[in-house]
N, CA, C and O atoms as CSV, one atom per row, in Angstrom:
chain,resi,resn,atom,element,x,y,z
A,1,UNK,N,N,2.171,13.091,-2.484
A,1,UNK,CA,C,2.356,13.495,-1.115
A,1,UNK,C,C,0.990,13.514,-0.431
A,1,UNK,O,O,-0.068,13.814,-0.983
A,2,UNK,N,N,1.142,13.178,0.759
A,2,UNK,CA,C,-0.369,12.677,1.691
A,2,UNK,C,C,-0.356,13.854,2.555
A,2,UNK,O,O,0.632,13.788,3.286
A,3,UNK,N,N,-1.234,15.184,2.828
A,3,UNK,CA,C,-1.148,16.475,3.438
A,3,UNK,C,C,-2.086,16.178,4.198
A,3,UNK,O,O,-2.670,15.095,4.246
A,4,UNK,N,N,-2.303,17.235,4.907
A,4,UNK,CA,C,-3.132,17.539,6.337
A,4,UNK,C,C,-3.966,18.111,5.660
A,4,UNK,O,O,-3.499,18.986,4.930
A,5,UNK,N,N,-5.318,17.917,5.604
A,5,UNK,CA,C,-6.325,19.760,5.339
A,5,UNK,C,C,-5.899,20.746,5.848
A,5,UNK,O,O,-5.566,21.569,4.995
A,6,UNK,N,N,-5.766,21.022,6.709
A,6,UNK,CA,C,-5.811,22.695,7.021
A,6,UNK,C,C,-3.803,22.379,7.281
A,6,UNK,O,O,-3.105,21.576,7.901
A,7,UNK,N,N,-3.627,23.367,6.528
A,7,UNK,CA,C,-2.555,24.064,6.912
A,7,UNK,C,C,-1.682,23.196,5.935
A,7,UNK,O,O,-0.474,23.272,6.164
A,8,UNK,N,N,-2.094,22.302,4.784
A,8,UNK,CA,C,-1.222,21.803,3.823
A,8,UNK,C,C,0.489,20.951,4.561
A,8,UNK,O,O,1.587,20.869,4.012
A,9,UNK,N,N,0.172,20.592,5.562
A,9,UNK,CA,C,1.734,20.124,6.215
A,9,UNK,C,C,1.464,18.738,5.817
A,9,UNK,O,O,0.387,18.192,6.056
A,10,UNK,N,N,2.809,17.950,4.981
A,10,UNK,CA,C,2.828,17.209,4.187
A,10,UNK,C,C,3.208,16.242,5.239
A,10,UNK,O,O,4.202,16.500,5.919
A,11,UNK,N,N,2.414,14.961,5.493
A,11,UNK,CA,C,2.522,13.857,6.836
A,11,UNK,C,C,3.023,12.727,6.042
A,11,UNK,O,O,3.288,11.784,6.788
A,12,UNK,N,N,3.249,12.476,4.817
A,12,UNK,CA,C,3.330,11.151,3.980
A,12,UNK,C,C,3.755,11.069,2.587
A,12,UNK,O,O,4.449,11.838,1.922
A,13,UNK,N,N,3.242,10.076,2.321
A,13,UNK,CA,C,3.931,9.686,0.932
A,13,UNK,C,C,3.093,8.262,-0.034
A,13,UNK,O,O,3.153,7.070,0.267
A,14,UNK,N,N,2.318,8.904,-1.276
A,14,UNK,CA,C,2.023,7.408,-1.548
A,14,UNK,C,C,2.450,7.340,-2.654
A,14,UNK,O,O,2.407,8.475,-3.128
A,15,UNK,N,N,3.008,6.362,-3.643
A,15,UNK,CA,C,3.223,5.994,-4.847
A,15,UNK,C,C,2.698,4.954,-5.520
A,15,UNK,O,O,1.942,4.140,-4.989
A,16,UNK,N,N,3.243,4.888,-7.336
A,16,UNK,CA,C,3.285,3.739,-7.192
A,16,UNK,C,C,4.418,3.511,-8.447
A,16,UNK,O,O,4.575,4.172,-9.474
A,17,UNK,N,N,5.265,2.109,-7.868
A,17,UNK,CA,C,6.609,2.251,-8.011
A,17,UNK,C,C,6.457,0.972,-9.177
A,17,UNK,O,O,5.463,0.258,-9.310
A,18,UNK,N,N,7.937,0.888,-10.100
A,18,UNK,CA,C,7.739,-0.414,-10.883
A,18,UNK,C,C,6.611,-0.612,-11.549
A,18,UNK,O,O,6.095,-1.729,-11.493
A,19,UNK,N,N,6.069,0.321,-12.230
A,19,UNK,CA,C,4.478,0.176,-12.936
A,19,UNK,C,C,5.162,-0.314,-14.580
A,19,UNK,O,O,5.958,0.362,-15.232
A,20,UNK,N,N,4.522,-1.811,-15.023
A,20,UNK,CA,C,4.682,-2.746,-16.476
A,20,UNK,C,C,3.783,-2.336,-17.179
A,20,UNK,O,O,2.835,-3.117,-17.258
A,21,UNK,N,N,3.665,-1.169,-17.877
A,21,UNK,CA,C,2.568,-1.232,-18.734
A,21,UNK,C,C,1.773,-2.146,-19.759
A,21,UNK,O,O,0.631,-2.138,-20.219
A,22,UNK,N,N,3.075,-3.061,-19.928
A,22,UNK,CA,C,2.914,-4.221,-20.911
A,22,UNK,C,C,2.016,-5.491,-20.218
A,22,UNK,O,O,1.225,-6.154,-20.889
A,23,UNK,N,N,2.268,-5.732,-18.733
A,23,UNK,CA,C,1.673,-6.618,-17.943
A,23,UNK,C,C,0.231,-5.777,-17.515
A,23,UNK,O,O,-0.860,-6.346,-17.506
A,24,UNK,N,N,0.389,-4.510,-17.206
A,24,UNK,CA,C,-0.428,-3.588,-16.456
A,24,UNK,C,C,-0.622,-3.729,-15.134
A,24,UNK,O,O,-1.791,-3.722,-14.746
A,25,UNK,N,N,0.513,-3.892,-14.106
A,25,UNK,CA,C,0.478,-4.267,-13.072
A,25,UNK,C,C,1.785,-3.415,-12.511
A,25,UNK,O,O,2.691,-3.221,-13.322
A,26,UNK,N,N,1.926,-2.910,-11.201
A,26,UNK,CA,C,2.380,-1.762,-10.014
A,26,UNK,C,C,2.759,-2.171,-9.460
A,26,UNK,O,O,2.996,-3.349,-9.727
A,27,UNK,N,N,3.133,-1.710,-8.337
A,27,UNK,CA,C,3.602,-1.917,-7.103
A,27,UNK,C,C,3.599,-0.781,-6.163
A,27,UNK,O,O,4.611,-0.090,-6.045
A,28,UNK,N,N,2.336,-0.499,-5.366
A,28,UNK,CA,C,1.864,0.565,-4.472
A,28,UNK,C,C,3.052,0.837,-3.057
A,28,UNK,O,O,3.587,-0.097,-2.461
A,29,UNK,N,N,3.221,1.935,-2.815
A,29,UNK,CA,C,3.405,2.516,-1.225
A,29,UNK,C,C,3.269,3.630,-0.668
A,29,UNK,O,O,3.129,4.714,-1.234
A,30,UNK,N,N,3.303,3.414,0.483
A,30,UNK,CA,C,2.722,4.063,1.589
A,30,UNK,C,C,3.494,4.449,2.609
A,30,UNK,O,O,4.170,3.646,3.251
A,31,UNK,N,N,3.453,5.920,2.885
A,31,UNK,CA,C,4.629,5.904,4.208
A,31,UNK,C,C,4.250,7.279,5.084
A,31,UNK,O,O,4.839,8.336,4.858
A,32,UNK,N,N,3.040,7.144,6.271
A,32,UNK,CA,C,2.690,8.201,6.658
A,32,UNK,C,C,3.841,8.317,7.713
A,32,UNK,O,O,3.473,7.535,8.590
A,33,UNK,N,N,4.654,8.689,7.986
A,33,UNK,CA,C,5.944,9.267,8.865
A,33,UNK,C,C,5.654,9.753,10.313
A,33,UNK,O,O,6.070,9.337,11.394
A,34,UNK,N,N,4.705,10.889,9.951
A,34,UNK,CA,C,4.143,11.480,11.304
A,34,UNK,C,C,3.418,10.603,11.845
A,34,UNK,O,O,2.717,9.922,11.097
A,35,UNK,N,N,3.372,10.353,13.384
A,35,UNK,CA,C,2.815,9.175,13.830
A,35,UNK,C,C,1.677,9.989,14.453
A,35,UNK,O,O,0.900,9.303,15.116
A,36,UNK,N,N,1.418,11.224,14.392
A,36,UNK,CA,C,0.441,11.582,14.970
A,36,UNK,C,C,-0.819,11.318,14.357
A,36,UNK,O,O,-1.859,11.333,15.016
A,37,UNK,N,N,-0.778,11.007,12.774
A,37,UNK,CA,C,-1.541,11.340,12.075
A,37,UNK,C,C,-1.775,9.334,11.772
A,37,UNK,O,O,-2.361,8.848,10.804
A,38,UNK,N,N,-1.346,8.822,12.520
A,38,UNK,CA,C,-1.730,7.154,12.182
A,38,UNK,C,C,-3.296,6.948,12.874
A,38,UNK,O,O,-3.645,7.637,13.833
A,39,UNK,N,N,-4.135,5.969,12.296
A,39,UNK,CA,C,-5.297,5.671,12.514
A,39,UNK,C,C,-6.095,6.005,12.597
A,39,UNK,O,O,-7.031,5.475,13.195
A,40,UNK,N,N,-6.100,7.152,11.979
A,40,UNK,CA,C,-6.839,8.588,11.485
A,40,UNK,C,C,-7.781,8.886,10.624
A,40,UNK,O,O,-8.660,9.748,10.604
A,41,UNK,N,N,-7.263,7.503,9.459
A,41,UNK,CA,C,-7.851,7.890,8.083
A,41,UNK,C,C,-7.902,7.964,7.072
A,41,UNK,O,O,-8.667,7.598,6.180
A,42,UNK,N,N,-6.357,8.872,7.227
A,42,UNK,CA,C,-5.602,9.597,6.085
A,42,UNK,C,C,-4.812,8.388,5.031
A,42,UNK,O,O,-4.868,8.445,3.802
A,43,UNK,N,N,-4.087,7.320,5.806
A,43,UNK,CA,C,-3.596,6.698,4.946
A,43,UNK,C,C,-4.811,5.225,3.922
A,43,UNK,O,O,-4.382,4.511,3.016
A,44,UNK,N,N,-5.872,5.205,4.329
A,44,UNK,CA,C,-6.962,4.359,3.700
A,44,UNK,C,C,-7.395,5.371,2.953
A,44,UNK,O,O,-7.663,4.998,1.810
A,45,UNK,N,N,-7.625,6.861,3.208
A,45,UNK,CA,C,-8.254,7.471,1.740
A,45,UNK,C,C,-7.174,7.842,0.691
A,45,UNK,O,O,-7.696,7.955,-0.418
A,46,UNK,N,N,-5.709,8.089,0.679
A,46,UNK,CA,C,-4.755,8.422,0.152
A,46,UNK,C,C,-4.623,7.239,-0.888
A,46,UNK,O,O,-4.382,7.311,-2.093
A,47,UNK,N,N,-4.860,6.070,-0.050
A,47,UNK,CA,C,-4.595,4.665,-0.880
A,47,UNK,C,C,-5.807,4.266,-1.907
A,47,UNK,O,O,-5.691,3.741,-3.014
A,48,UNK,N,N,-6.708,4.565,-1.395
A,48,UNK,CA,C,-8.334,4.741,-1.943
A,48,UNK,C,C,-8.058,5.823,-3.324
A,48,UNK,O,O,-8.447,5.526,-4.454
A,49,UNK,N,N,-7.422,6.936,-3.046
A,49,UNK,CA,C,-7.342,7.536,-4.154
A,49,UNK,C,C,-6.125,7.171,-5.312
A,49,UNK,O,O,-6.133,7.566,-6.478
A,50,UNK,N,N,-4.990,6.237,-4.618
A,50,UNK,CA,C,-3.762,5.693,-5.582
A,50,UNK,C,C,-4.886,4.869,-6.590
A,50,UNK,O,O,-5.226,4.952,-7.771
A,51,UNK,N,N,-5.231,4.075,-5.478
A,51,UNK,CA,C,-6.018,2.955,-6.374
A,51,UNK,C,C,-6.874,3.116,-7.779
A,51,UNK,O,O,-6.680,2.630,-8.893
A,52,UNK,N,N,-7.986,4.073,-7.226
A,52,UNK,CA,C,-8.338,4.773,-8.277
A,52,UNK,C,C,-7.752,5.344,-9.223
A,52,UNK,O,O,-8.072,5.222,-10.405
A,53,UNK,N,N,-6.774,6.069,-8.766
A,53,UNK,CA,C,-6.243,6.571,-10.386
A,53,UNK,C,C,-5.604,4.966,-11.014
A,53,UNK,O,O,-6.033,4.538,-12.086
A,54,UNK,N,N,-4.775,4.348,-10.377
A,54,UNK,CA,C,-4.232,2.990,-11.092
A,54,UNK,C,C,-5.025,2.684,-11.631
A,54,UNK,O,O,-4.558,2.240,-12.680
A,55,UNK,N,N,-6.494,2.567,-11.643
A,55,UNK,CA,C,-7.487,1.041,-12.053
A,55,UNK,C,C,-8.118,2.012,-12.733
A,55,UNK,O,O,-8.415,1.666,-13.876
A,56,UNK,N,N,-8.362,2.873,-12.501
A,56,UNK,CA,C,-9.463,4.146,-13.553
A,56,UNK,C,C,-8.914,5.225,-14.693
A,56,UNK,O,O,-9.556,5.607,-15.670
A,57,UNK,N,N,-7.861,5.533,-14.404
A,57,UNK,CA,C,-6.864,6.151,-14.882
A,57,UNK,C,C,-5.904,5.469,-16.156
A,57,UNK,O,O,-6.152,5.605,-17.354
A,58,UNK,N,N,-4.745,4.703,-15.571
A,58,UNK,CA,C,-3.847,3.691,-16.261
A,58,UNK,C,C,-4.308,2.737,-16.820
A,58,UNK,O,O,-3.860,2.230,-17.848
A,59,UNK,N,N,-5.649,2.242,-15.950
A,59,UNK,CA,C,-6.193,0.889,-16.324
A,59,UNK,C,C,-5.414,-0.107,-16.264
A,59,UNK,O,O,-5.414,-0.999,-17.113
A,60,UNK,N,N,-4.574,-0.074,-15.145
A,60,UNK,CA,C,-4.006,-0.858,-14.445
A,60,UNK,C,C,-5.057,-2.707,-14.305
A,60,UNK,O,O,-6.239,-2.583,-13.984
A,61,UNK,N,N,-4.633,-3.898,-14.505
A,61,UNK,CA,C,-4.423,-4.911,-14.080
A,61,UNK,C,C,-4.869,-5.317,-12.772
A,61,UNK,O,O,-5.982,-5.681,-12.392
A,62,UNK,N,N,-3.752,-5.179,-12.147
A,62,UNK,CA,C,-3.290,-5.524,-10.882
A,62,UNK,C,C,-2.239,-4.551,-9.848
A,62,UNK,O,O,-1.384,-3.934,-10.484
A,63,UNK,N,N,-2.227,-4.427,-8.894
A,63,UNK,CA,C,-1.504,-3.766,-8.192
A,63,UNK,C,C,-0.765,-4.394,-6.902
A,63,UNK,O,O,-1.650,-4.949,-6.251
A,64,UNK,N,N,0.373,-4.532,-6.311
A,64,UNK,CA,C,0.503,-5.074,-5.589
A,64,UNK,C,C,1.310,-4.287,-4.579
A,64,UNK,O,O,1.798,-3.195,-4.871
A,65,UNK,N,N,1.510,-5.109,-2.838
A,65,UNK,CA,C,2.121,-4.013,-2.150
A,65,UNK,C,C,3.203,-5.343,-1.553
A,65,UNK,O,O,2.977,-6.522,-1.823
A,66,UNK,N,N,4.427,-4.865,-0.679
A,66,UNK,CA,C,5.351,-5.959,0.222
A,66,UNK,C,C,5.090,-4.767,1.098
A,66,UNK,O,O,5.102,-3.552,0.901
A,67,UNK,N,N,4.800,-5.701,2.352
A,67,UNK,CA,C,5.015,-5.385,4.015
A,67,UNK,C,C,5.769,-5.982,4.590
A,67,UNK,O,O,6.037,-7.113,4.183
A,68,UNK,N,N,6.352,-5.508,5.660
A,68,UNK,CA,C,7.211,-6.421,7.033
A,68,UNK,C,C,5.730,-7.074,7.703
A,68,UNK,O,O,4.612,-6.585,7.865
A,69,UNK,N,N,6.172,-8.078,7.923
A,69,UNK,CA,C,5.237,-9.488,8.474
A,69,UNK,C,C,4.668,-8.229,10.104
A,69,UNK,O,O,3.524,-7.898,10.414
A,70,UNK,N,N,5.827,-7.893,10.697
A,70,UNK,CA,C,5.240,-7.277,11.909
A,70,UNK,C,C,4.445,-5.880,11.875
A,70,UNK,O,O,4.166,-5.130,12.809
A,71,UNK,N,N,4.206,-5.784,10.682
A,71,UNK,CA,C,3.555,-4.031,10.265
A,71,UNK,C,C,1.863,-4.747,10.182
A,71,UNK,O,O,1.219,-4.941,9.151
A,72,UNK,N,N,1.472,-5.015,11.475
A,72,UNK,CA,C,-0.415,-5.443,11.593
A,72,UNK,C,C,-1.110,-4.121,11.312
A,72,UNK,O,O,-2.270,-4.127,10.899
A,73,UNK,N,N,-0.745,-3.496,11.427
A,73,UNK,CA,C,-1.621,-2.209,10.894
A,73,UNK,C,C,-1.570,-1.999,9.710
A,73,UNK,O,O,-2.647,-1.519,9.355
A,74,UNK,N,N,-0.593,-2.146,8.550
A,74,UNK,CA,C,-0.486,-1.866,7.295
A,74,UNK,C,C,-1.661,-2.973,6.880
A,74,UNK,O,O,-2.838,-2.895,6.530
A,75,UNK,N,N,-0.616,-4.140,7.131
A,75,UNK,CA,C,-1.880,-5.319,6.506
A,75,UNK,C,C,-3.529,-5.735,7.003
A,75,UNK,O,O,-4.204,-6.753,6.850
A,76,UNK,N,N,-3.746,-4.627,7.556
A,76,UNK,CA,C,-5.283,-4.863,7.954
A,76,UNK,C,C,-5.321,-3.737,7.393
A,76,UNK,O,O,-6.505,-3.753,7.059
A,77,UNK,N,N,-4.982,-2.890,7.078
A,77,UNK,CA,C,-5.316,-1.593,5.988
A,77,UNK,C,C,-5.527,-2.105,4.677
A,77,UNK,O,O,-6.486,-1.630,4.067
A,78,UNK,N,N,-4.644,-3.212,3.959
A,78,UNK,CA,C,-4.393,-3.869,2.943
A,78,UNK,C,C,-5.794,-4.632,2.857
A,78,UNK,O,O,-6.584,-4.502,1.922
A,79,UNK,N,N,-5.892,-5.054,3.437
A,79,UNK,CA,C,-6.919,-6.729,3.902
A,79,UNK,C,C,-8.570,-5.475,3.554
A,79,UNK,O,O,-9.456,-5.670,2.723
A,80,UNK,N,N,-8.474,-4.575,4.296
A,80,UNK,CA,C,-9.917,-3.606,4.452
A,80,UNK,C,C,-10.044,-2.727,2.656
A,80,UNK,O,O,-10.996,-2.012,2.343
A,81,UNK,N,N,-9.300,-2.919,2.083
A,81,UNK,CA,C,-8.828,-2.394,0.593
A,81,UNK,C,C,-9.342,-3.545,-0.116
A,81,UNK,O,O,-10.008,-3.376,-1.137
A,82,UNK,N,N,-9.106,-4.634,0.307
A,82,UNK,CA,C,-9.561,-6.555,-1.007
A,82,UNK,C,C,-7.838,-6.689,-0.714
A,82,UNK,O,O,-7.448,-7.798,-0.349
A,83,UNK,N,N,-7.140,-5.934,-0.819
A,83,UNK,CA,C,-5.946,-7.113,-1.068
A,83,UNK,C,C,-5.612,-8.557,-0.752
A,83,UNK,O,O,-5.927,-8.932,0.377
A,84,UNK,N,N,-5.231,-9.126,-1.277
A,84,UNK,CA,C,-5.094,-10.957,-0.664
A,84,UNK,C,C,-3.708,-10.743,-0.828
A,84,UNK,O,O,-3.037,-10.060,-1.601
A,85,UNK,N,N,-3.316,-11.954,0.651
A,85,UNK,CA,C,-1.994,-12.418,0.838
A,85,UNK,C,C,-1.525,-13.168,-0.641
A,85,UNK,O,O,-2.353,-13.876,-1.213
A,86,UNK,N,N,-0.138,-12.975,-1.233
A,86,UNK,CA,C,-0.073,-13.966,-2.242
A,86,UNK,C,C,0.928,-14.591,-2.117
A,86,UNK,O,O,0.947,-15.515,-2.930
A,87,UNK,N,N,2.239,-14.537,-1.175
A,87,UNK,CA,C,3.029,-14.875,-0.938
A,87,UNK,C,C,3.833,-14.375,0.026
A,87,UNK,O,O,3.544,-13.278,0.504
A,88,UNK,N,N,5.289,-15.273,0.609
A,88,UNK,CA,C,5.951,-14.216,1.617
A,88,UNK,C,C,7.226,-15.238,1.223
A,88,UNK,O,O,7.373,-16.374,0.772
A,89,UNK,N,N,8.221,-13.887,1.772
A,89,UNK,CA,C,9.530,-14.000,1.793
A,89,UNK,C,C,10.122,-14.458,3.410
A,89,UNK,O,O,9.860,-13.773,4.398
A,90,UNK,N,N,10.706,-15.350,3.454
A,90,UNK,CA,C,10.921,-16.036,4.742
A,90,UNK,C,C,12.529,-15.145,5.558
A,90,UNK,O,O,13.658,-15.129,5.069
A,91,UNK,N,N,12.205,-14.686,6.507
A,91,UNK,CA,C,13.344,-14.441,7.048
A,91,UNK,C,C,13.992,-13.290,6.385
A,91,UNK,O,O,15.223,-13.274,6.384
A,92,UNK,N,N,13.159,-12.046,5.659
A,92,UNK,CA,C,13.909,-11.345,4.804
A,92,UNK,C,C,14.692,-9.922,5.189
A,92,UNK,O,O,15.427,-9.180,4.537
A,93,UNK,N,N,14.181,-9.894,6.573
A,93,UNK,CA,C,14.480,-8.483,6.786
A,93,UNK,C,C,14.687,-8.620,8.203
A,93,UNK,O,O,13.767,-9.081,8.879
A,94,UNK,N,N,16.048,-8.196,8.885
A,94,UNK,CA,C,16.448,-8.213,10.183
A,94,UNK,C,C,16.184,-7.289,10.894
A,94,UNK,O,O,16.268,-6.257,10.229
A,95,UNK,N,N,15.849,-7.056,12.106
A,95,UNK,CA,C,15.379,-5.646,12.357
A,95,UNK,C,C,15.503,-6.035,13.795
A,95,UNK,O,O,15.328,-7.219,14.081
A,96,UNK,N,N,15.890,-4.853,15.069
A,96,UNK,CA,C,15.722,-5.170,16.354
A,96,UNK,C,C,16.188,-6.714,16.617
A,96,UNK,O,O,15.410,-7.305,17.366
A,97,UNK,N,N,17.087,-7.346,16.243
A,97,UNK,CA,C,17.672,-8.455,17.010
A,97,UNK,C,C,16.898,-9.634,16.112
A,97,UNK,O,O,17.517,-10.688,15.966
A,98,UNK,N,N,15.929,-9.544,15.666
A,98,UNK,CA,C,15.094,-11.067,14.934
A,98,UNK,C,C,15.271,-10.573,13.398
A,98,UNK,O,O,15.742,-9.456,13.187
A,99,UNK,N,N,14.878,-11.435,12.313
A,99,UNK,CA,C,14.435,-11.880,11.448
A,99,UNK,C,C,13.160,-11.801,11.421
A,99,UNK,O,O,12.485,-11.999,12.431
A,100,UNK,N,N,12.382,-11.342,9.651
A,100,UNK,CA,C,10.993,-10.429,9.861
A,100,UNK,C,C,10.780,-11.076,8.567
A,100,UNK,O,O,11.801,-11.050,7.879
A,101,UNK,N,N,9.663,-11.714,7.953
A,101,UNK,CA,C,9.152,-12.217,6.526
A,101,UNK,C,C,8.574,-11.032,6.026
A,101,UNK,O,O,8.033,-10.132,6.669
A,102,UNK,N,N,8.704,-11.105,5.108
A,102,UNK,CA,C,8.280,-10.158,3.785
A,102,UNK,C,C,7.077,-10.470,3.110
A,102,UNK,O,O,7.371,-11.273,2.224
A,103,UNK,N,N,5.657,-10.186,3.095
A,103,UNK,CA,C,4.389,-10.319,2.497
A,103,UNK,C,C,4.018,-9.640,1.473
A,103,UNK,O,O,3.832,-8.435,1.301
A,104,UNK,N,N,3.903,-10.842,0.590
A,104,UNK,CA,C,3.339,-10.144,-1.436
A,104,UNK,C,C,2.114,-9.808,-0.759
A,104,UNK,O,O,1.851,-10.259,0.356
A,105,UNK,N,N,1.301,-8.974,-1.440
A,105,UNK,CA,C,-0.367,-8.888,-1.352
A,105,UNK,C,C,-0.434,-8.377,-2.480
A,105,UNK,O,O,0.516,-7.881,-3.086
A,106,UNK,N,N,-2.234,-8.501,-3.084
A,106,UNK,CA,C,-1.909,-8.346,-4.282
A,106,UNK,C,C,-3.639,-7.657,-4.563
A,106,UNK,O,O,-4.441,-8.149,-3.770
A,107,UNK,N,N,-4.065,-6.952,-5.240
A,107,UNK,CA,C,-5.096,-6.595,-5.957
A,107,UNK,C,C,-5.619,-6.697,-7.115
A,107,UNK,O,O,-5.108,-5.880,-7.881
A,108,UNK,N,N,-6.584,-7.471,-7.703
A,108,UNK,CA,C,-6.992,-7.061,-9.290
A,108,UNK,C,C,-7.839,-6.235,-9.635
A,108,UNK,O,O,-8.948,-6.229,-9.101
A,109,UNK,N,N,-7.597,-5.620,-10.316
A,109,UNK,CA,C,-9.167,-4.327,-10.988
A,109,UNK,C,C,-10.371,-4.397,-10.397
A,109,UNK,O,O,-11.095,-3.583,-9.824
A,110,UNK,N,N,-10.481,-6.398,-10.852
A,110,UNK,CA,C,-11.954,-6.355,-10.787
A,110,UNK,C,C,-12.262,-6.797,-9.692
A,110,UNK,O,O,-13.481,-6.849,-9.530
A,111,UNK,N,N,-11.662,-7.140,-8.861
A,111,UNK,CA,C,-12.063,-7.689,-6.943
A,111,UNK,C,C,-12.217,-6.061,-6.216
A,111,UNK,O,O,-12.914,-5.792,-5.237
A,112,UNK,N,N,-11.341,-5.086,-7.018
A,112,UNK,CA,C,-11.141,-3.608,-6.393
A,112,UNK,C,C,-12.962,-2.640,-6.688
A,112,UNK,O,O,-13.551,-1.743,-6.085
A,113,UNK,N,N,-13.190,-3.288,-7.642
A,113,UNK,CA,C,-14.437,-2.617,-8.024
A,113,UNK,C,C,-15.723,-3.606,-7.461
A,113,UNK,O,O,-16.789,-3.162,-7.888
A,114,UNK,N,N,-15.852,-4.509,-6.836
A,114,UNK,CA,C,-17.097,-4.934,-6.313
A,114,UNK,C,C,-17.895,-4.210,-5.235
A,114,UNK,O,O,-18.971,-4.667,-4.851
């Protein structure tokens, strides 16, 4: 859970979901809810700290995240982390009247530690 400092009020959510120990590779998310608290901060150090425990901790591999193609703020959060685009899902998710692609991104250990 992703909290506020003062006053502990819980704004989010990070995980990480589908973790292969055998591959050593995740699948991270993120879901700050309160919109007051977007561009703030909170969700690049929350992710900063998933990461770390994955890669320092588990000794995680690789980690990877899926976004909606129209979420530019997630994926420049992603992009400012090392993640690289690795693939996308065409047309995967309908939303508001259109069709929305689905974006792999992906992290390795050692691009995370330079």
């Amino acid at each position: 859970m992703i909290e506020e400092i003062e006053g502990n009020k819980p704004i989010g959510v990070t995980s990480l979901i589908n973790i292969d120990y055998g591959s050593r590779n995740a699948e991270c998310i993120i879901d700050i809810g309160d919109k007051n608290y977007w561009s703030k901060g909170f969700g690049q150090e929350a992710f900063r700290l998933l990461l770390d425990f994955a890669f320092h901790e588990l000794n995680l591999h690789k980690v990877y995240v899926r976004v909606f193609s129209f979420n530019e703020r997630a994926i420049k959060l992603y992009q400012k982390l090392g993640f690289n685009e690795e693939g996308e899902l065409k047309e995967q998710f309908y939303r508001a009247g259109a069709w929305h692609n689905v974006i792999f991104m992906g992290l390795l250990k050692r691009n995370y530690e330079k």
